[in-house]
N, C-alpha and C positions, 0 to 999 in steps of 0.2 A: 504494500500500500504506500502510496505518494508519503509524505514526513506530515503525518495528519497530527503530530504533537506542534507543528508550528501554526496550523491552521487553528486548533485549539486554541494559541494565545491568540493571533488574532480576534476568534471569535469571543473571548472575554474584553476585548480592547487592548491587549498586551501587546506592545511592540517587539518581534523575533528580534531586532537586530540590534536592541538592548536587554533583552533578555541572553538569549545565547554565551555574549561574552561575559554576564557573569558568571554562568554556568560553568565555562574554562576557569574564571577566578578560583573558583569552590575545587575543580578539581589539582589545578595548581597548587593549591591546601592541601591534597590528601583523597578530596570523596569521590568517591568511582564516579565515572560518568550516570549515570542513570540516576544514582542517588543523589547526584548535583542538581540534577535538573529535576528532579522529584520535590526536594526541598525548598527549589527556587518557586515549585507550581504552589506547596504547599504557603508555604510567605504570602502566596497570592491570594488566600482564598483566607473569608473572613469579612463580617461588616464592615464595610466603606472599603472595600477593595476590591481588588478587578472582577474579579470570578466570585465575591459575592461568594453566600450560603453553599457552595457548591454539594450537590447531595448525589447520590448514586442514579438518582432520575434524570440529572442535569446531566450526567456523562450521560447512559442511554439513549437520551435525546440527539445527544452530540454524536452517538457512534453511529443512529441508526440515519445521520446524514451520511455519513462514510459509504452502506454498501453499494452503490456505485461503482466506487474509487479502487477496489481491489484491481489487482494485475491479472492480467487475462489469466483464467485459468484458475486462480486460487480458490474459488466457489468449490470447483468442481475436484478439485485435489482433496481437499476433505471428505467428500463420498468415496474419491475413491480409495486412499487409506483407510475408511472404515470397511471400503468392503475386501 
């Protein structure tokens, strides 16, 4: 799938291209990538900030603009692993 974690800041109002290089800050500190950016999403979320109350219905919402966006083929790669 496309980098649908930048389209997420976006869609809270989060600018990628000041978020991002903090996230190199954090891990020039020490924290793995994922967890950098995990913590920088979490700083975000919370009364009067970007992303707001964020709740597991707000991601869902958010993901379930994604199925489109998969790479050809990825739909169908999981039927066929399961079968």
């Amino acid at each position: 799938m496309p980098d649908s974690t930048t389209r997420f800041l976006r869609s809270g109002g989060i600018n990628p291209a000041d978020f991002w290089p903090q996230s190199g800050a954090l891990i020039k500190e020490g924290y793995d990538q994922p967890c950098a950016y995990l913590k920088l999403l979490l700083d975000h979320v919370g009364e009067g900030k970007p992303l707001g109350k964020l709740s597991n219905n707000d991601l869902t919402q958010f993901g379930e603009e994604l199925d489109g966006d998969f790479f050809p083929g990825l739909p169908e790669f999981f039927d066929d692993v399961r079968a």
